[in-house]
N, CA and C atoms of all chains as a GROMACS GRO file, in nm:
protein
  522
    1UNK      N    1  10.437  10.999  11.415
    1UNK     CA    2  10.304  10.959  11.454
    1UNK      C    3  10.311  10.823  11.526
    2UNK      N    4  10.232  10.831  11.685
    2UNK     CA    5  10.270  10.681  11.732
    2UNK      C    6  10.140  10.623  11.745
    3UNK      N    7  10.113  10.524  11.810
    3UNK     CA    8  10.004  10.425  11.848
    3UNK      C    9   9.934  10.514  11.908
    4UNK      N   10   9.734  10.586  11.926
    4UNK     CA   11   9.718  10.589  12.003
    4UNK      C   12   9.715  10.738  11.977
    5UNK      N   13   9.791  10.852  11.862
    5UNK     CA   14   9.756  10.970  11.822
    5UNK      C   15   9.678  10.978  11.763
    6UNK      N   16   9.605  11.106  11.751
    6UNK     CA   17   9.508  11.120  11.614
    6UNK      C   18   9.541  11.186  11.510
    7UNK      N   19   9.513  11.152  11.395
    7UNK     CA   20   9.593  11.126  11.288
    7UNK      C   21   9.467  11.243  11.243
    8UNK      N   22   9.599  11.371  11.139
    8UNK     CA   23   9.520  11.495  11.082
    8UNK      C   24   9.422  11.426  10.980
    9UNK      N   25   9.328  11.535  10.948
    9UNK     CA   26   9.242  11.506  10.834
    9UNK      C   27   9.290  11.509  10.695
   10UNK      N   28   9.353  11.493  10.669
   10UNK     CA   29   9.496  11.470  10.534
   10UNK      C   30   9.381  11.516  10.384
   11UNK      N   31   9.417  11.610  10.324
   11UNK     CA   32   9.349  11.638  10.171
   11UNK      C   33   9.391  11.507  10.108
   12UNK      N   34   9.308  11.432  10.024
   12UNK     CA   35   9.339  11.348   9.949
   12UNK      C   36   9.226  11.400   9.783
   13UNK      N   37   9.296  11.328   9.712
   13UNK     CA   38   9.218  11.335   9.573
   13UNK      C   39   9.145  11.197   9.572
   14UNK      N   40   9.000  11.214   9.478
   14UNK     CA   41   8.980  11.100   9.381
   14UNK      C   42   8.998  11.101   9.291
   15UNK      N   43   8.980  10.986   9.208
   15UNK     CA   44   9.016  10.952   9.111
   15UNK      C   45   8.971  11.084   9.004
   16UNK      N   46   8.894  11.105   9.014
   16UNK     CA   47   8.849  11.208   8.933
   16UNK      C   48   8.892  11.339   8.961
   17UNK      N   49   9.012  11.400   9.004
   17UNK     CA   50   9.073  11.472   9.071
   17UNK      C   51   8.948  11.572   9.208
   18UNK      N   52   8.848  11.543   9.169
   18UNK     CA   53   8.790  11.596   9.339
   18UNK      C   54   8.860  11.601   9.469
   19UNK      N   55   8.870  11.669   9.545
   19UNK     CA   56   8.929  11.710   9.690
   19UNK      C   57   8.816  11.616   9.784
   20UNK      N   58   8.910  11.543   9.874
   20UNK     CA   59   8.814  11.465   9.961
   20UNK      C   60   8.896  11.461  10.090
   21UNK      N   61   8.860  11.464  10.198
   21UNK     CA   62   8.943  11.444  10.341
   21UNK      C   63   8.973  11.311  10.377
   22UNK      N   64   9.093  11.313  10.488
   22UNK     CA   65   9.098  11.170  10.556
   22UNK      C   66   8.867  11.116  10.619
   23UNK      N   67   8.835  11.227  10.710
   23UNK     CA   68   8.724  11.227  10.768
   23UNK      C   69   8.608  11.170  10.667
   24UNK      N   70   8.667  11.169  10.564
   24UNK     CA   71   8.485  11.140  10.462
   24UNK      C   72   8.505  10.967  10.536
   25UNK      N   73   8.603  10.941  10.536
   25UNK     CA   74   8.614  10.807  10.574
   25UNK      C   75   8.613  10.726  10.723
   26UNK      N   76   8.620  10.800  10.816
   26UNK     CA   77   8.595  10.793  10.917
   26UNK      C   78   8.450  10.751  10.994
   27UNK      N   79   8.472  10.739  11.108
   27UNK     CA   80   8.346  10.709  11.147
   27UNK      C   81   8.357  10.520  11.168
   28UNK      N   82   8.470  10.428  11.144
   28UNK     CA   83   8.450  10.329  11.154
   28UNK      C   84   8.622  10.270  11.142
   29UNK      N   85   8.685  10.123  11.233
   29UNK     CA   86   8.738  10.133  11.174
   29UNK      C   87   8.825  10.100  11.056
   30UNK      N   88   8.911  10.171  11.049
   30UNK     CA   89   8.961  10.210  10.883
   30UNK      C   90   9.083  10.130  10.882
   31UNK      N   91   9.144  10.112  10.764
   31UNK     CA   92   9.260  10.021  10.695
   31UNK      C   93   9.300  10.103  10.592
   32UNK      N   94   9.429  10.193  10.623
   32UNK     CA   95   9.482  10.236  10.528
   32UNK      C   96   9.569  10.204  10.465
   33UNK      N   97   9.568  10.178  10.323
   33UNK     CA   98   9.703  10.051  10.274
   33UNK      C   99   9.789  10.189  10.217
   34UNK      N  100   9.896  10.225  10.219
   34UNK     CA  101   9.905  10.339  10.149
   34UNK      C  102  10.035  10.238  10.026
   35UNK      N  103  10.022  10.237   9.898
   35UNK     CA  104  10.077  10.164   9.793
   35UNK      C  105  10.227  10.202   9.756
   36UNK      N  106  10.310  10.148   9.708
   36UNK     CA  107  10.452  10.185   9.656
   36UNK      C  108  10.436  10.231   9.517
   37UNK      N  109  10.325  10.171   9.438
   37UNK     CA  110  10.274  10.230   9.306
   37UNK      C  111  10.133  10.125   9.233
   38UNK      N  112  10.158  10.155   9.131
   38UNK     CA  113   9.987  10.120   9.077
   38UNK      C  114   9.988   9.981   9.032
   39UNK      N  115  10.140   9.892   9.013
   39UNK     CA  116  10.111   9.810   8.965
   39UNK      C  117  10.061   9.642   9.020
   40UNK      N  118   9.393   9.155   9.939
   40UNK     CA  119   9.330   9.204  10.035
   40UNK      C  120   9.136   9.224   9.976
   41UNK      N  121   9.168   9.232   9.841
   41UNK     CA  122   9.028   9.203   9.755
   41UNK      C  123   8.968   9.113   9.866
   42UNK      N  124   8.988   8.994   9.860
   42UNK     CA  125   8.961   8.818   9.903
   42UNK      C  126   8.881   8.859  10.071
   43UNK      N  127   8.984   8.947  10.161
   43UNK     CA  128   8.931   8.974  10.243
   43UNK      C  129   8.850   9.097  10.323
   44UNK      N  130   8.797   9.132  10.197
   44UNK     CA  131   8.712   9.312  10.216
   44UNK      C  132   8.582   9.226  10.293
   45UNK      N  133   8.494   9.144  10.271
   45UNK     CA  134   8.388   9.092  10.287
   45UNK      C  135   8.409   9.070  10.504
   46UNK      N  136   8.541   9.040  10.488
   46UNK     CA  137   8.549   8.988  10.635
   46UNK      C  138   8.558   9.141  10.692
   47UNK      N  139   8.647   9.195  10.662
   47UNK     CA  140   8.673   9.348  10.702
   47UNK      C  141   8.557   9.427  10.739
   48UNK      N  142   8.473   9.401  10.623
   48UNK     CA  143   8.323   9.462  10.629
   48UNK      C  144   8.234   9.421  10.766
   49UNK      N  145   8.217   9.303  10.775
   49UNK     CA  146   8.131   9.222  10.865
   49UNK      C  147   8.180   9.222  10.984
   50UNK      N  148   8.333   9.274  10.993
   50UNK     CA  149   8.411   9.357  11.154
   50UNK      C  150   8.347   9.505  11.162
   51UNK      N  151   8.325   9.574  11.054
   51UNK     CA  152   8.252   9.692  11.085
   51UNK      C  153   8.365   9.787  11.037
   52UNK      N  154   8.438   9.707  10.942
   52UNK     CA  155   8.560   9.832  10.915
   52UNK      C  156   8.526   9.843  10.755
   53UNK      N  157   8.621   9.946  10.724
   53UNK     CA  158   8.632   9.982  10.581
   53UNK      C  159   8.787   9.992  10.534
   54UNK      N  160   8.824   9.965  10.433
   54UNK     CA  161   8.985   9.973  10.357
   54UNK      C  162   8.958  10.150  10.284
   55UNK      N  163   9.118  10.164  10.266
   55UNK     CA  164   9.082  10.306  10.192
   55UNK      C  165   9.238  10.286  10.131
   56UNK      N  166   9.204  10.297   9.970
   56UNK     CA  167   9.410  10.270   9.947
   56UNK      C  168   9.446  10.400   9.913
   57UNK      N  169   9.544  10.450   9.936
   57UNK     CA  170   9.612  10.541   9.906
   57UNK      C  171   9.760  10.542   9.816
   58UNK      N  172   9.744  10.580   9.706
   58UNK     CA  173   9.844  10.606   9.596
   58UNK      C  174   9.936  10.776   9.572
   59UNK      N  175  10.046  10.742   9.584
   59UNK     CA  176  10.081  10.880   9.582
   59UNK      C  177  10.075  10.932   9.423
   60UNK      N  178  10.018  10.836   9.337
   60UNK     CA  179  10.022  10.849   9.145
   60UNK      C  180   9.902  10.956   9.174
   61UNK      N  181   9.906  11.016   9.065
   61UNK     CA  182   9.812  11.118   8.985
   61UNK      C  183   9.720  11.109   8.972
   62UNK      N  184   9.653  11.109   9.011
   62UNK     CA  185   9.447  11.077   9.008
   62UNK      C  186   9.423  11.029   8.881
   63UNK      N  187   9.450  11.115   8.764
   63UNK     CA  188   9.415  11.029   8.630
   63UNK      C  189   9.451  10.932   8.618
   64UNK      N  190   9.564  10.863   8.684
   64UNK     CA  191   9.632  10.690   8.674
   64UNK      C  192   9.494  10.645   8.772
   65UNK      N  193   9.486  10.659   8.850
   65UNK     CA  194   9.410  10.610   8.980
   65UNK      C  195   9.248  10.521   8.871
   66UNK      N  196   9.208  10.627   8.815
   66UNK     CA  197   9.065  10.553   8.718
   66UNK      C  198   9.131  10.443   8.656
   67UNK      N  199   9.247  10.443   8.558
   67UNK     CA  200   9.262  10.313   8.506
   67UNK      C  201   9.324  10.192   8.610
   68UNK      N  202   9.353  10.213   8.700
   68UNK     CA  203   9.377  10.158   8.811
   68UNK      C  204   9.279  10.040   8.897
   69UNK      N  205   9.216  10.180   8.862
   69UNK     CA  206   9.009  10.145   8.937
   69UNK      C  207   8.955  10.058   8.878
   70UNK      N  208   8.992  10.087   8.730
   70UNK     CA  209   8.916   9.992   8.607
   70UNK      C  210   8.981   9.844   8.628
   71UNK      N  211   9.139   9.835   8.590
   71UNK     CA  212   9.196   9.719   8.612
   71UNK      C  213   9.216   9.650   8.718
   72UNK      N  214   9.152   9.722   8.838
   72UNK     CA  215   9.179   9.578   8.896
   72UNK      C  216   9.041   9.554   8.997
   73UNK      N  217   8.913   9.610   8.936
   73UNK     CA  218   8.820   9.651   8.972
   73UNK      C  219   8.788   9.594   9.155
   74UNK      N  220   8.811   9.736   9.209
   74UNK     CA  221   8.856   9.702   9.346
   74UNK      C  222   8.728   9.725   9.402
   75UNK      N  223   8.665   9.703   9.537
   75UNK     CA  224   8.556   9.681   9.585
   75UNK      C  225   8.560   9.818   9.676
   76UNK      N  226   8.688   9.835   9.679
   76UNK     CA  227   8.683  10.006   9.807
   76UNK      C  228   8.794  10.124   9.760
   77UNK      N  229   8.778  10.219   9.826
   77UNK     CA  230   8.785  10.381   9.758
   77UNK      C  231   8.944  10.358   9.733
   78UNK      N  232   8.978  10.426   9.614
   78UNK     CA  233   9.107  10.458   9.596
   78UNK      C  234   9.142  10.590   9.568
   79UNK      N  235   9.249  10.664   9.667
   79UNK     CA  236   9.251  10.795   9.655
   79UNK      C  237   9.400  10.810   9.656
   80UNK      N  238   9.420  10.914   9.627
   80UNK     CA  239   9.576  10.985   9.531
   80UNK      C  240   9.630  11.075   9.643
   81UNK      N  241   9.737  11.074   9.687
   81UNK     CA  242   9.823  11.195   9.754
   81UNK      C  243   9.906  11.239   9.689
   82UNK      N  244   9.910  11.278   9.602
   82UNK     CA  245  10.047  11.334   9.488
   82UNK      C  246  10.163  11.412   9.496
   83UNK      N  247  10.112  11.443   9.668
   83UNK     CA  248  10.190  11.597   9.721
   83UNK      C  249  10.264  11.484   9.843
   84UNK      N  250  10.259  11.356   9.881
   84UNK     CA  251  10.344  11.266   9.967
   84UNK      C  252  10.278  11.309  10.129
   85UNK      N  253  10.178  11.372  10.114
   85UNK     CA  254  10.174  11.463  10.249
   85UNK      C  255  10.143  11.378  10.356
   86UNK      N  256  10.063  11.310  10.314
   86UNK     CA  257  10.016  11.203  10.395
   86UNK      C  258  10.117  11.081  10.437
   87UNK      N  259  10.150  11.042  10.312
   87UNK     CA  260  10.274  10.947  10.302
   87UNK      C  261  10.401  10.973  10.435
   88UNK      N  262  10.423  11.117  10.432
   88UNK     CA  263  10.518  11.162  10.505
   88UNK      C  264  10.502  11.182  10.619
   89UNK      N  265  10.329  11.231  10.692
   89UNK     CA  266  10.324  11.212  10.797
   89UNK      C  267  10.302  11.106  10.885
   90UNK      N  268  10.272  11.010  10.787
   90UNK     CA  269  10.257  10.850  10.852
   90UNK      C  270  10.407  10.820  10.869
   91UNK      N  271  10.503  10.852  10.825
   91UNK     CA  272  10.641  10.816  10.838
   91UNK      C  273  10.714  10.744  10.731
   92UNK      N  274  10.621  10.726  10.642
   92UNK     CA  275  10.660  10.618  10.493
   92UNK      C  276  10.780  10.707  10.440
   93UNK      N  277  10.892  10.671  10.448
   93UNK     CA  278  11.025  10.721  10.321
   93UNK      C  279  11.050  10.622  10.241
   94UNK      N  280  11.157  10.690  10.183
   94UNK     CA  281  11.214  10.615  10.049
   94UNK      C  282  11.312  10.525  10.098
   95UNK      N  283  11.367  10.427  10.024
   95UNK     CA  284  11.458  10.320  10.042
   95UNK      C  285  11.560  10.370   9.957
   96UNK      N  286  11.659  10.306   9.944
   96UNK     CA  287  11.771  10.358   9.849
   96UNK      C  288  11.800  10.179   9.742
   97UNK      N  289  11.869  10.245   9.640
   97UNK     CA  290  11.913  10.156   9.535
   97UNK      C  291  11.942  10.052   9.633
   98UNK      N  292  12.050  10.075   9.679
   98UNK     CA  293  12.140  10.014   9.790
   98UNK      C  294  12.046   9.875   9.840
   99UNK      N  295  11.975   9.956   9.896
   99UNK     CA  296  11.868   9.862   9.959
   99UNK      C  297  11.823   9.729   9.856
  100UNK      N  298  11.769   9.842   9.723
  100UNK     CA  299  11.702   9.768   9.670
  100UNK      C  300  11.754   9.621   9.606
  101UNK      N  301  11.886   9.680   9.605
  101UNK     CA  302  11.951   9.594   9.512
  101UNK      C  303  12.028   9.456   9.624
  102UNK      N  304  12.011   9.468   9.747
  102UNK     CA  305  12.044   9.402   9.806
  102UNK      C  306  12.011   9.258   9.785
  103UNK      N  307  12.070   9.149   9.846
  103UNK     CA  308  12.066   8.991   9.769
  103UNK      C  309  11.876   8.953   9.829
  104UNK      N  310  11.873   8.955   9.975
  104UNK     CA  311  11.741   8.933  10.017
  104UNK      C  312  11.607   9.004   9.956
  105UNK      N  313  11.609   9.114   9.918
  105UNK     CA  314  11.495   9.196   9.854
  105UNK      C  315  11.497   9.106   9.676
  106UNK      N  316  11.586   9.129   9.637
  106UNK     CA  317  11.573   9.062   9.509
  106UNK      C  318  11.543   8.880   9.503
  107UNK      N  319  11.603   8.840   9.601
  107UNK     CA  320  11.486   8.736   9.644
  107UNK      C  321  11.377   8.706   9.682
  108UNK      N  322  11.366   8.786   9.758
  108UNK     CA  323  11.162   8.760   9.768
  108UNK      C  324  11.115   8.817   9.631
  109UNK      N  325  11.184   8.907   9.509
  109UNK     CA  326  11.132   8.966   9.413
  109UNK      C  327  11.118   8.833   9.333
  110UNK      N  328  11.220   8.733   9.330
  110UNK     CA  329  11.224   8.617   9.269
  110UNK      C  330  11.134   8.524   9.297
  111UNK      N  331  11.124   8.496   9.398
  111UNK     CA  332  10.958   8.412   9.471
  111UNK      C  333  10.869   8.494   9.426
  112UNK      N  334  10.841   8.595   9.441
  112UNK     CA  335  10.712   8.608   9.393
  112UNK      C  336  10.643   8.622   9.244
  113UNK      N  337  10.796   8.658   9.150
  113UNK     CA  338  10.850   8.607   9.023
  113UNK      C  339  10.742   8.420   9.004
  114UNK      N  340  10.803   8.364   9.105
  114UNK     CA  341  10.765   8.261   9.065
  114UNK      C  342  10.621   8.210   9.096
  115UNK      N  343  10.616   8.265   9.161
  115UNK     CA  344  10.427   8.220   9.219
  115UNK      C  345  10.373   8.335   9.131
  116UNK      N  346  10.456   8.391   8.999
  116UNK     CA  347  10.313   8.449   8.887
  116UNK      C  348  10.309   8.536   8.940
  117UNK      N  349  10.366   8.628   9.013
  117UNK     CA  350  10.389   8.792   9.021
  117UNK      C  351  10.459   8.860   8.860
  118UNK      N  352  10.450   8.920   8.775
  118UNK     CA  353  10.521   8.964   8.699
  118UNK      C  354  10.586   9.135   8.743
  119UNK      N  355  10.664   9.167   8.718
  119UNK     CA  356  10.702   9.357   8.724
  119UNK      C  357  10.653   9.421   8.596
  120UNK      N  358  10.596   9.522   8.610
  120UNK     CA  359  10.524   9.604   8.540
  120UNK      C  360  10.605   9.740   8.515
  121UNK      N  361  10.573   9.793   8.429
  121UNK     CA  362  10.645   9.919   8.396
  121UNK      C  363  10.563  10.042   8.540
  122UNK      N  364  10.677  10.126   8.582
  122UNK     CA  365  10.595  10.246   8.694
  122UNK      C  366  10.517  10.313   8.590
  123UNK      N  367  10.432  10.394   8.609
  123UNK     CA  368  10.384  10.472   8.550
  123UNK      C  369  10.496  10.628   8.567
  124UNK      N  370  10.447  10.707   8.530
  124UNK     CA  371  10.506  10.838   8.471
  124UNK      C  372  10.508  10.892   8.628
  125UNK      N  373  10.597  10.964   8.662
  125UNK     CA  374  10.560  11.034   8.833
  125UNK      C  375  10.628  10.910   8.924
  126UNK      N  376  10.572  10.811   8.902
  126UNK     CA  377  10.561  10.706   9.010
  126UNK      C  378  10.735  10.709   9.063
  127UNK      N  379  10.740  10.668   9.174
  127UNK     CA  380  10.933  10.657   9.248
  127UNK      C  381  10.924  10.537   9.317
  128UNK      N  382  11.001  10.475   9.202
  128UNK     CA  383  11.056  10.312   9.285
  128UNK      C  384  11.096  10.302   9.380
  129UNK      N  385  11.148  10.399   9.465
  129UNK     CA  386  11.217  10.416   9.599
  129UNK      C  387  11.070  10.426   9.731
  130UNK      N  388  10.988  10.482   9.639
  130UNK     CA  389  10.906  10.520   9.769
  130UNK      C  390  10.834  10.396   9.856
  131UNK      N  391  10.853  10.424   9.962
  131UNK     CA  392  10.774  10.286  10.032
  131UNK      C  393  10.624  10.275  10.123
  132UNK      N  394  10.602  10.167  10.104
  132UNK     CA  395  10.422  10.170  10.151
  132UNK      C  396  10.414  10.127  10.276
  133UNK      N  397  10.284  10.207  10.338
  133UNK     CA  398  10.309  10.088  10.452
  133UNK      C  399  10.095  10.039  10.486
  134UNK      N  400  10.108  10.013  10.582
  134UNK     CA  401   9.983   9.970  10.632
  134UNK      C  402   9.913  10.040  10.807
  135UNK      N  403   9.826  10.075  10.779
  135UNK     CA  404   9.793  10.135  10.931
  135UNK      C  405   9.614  10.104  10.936
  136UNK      N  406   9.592  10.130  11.096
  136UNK     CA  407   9.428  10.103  11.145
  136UNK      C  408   9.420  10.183  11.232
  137UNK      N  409   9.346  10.271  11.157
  137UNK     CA  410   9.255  10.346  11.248
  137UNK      C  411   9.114  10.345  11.317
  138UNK      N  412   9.082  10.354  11.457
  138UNK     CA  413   8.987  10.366  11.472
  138UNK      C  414   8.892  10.468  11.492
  139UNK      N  415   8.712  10.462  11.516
  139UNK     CA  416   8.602  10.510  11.448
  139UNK      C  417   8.679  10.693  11.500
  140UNK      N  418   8.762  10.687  11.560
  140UNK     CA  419   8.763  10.871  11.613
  140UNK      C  420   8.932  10.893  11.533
  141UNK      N  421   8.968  10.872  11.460
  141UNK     CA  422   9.075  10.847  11.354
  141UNK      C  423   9.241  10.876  11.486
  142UNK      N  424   9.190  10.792  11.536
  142UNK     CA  425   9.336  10.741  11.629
  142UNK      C  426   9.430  10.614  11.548
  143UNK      N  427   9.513  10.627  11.551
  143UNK     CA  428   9.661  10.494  11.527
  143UNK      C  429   9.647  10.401  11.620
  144UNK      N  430   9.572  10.282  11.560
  144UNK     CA  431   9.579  10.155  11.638
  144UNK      C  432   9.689  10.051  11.605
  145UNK      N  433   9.676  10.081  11.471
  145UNK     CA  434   9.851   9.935  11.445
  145UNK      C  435   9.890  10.010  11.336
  146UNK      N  436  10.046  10.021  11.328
  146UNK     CA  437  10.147  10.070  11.262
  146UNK      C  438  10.204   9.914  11.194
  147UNK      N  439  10.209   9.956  11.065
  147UNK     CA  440  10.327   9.871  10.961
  147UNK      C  441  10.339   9.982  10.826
  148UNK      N  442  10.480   9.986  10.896
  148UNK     CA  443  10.594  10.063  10.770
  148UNK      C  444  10.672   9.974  10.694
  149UNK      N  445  10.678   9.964  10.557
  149UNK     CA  446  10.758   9.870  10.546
  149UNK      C  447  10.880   9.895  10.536
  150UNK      N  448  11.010   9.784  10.599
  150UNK     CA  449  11.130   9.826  10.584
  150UNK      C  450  11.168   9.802  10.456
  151UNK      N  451  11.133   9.753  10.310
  151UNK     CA  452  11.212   9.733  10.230
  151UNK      C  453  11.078   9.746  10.110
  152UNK      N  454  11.089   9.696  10.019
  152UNK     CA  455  10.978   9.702   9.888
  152UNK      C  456  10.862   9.591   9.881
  153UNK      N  457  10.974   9.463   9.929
  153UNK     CA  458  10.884   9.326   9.900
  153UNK      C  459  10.802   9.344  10.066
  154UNK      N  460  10.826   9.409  10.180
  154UNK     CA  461  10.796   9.350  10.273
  154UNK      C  462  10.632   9.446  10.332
  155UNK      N  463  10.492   9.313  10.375
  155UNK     CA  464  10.418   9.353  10.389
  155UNK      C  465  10.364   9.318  10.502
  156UNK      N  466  10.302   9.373  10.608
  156UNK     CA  467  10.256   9.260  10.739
  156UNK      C  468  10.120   9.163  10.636
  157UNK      N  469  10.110   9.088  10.738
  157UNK     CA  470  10.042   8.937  10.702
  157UNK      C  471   9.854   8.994  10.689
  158UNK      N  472   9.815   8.960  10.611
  158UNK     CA  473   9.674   8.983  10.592
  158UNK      C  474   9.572   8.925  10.729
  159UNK      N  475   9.643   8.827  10.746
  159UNK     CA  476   9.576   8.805  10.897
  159UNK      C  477   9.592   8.890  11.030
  160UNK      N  478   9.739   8.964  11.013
  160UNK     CA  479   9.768   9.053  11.128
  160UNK      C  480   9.703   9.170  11.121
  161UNK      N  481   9.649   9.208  11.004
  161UNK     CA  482   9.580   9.308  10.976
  161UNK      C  483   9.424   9.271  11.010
  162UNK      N  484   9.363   9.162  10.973
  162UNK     CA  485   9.266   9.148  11.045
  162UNK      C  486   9.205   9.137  11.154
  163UNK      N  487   9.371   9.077  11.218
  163UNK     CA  488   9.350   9.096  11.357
  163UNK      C  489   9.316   9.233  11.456
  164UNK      N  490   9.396   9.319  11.405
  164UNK     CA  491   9.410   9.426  11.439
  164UNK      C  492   9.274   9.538  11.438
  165UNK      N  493   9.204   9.444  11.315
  165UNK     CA  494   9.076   9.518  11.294
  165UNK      C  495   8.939   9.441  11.382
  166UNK      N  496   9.003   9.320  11.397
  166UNK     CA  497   8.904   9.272  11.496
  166UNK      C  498   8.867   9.278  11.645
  167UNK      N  499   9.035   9.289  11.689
  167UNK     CA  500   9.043   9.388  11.824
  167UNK      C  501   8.959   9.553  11.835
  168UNK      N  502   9.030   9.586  11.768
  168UNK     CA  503   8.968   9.758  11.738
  168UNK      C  504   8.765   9.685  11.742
  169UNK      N  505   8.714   9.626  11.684
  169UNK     CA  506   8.576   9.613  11.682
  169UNK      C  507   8.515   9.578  11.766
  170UNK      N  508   8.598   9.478  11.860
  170UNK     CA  509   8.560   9.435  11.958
  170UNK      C  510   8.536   9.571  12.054
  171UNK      N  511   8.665   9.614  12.070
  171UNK     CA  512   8.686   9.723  12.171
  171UNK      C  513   8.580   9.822  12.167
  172UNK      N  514   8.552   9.855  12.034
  172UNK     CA  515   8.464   9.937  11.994
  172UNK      C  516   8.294   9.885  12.070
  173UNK      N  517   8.276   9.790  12.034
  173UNK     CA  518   8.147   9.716  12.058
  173UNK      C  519   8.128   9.741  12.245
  174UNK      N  520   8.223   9.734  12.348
  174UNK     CA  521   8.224   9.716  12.463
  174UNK      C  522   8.148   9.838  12.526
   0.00000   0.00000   0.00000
């Protein structure tokens, strides 16, 4: 993925195991931190 | 990045963290470190993998420079915490900005565990994107 593609609508969970898309979040823009773990 | 959601906001952007842990970790997560924006779970790496994020090796980890910045930050009152269950010390995080039509505006992968781009480069990045946006 480079600079400048568009990036799929990726299934993600919440916390509450619900199904949610990259797109619920969209619409503005976004900062995705993606974490090494929880602590 | 708490410290700077307020600025993020008032650029017209939003944060979204992504954890590859188990959604049920994710609530006590939510609870402890009561975060101001969405935290969501990839458990399946899918995402992780298509952004390009891999794993590091021992090798790496154990190298003299990584265990030094582990030591600085040791000292400025970072402590290490136990992983949770699932979790892979190897796996690595990175940082990206997308804008309002979910295009890749700035890429940061990190090359090693300790290493993160600068909270300001990230704002920057979001302040360009707003500007651009605004024109």
């Amino acid at each position: 993925m480079r600079l400048g593609d568009p990036v799929d609508d990726f299934p993600l969970l919440r916390a509450d195991g619900s199904s949610v898309t990259l797109s619920a979040f969209a619409g503005k823009p976004l900062l995705l931190i993606f974490l090494r773990h929880l602590a | 990045m708490r410290d700077q959601y307020e600025e993020i906001q008032r650029l017209g952007g939003e944060v979204l963290v992504i954890s590859f842990a188990q959604p049920e970790l994710l609530v006590l997560y939510e609870r402890e470190q009561s975060l101001p924006f969405p935290v969501v779970a990839d458990p399946t790496l899918t995402a992780y993998q298509a952004f390009g994020l891999e794993r590091t090796t021992w090798r790496e980890m154990l190298r003299g420079g990584v265990l030094w910045r582990y030591t600085q930050l040791m000292l400025r009152g970072w402590s290490p915490k136990r992983m949770n269950k699932g979790e892979d010390v190897l796996q690595l995080g990175g940082d990206f900005v997308l804008d309002a039509h979910r295009r890749l505006v700035y890429v940061y992968r990190s090359a090693e565990p300790t290493d993160r781009p600068a909270v300001a480069e990230l704002l920057k990045a979001i302040a360009t994107l707003a500007r651009e946006e605004a024109i």
